[in-house]
N, C-alpha and C positions, 0 to 999 in steps of 0.2 A: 504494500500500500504506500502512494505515494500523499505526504500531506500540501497543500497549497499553501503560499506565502501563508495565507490571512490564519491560517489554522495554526503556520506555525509560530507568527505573533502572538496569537491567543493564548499559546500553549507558556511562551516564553511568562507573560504577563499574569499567569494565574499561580495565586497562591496555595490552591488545592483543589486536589481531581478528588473522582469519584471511579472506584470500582467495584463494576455489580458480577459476582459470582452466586453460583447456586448451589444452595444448601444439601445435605444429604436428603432433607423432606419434599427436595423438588422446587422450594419455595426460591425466592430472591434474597438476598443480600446487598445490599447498596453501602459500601463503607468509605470514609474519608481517608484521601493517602497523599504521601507528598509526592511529585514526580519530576523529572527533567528530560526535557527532549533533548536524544542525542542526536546529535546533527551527525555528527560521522558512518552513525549507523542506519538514522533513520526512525528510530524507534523513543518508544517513551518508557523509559527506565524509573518505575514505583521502586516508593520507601517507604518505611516506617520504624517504628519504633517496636523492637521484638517482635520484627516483622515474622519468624518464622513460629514464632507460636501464636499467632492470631488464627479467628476463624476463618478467615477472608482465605491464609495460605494455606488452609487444611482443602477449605474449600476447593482453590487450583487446583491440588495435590490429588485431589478425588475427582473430578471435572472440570478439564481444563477449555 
């Protein structure tokens, strides 16, 4: 996926994204995360804080 100039303004200029994963019950997850766009890669590289024990990373971890 390629993002456009304006997207990747947007992305530069926000102080927190939003990622919705899905729970083992099927349901939605909508959680608050830090993120930065790599520009070398392309991509938007999520943070957080004990990020590998949250639900959001189990969630991935099981359906990604």
């Amino acid at each position: 996926m390629t993002f456009t100039p304006f997207e990747i303004e947007f992305m530069k200029q926000a102080d927190v994204g939003r990622l919705a994963t899905i729970q083992p019950d099927g349901t939605p997850q909508n959680s608050p995360v830090g993120f930065t766009f790599n520009e070398q890669l392309g991509t938007i590289d999520i943070a957080g804080y004990q990020m590998s024990r949250s639900r959001k990373f189990r969630n991935l971890a099981r359906n990604n």
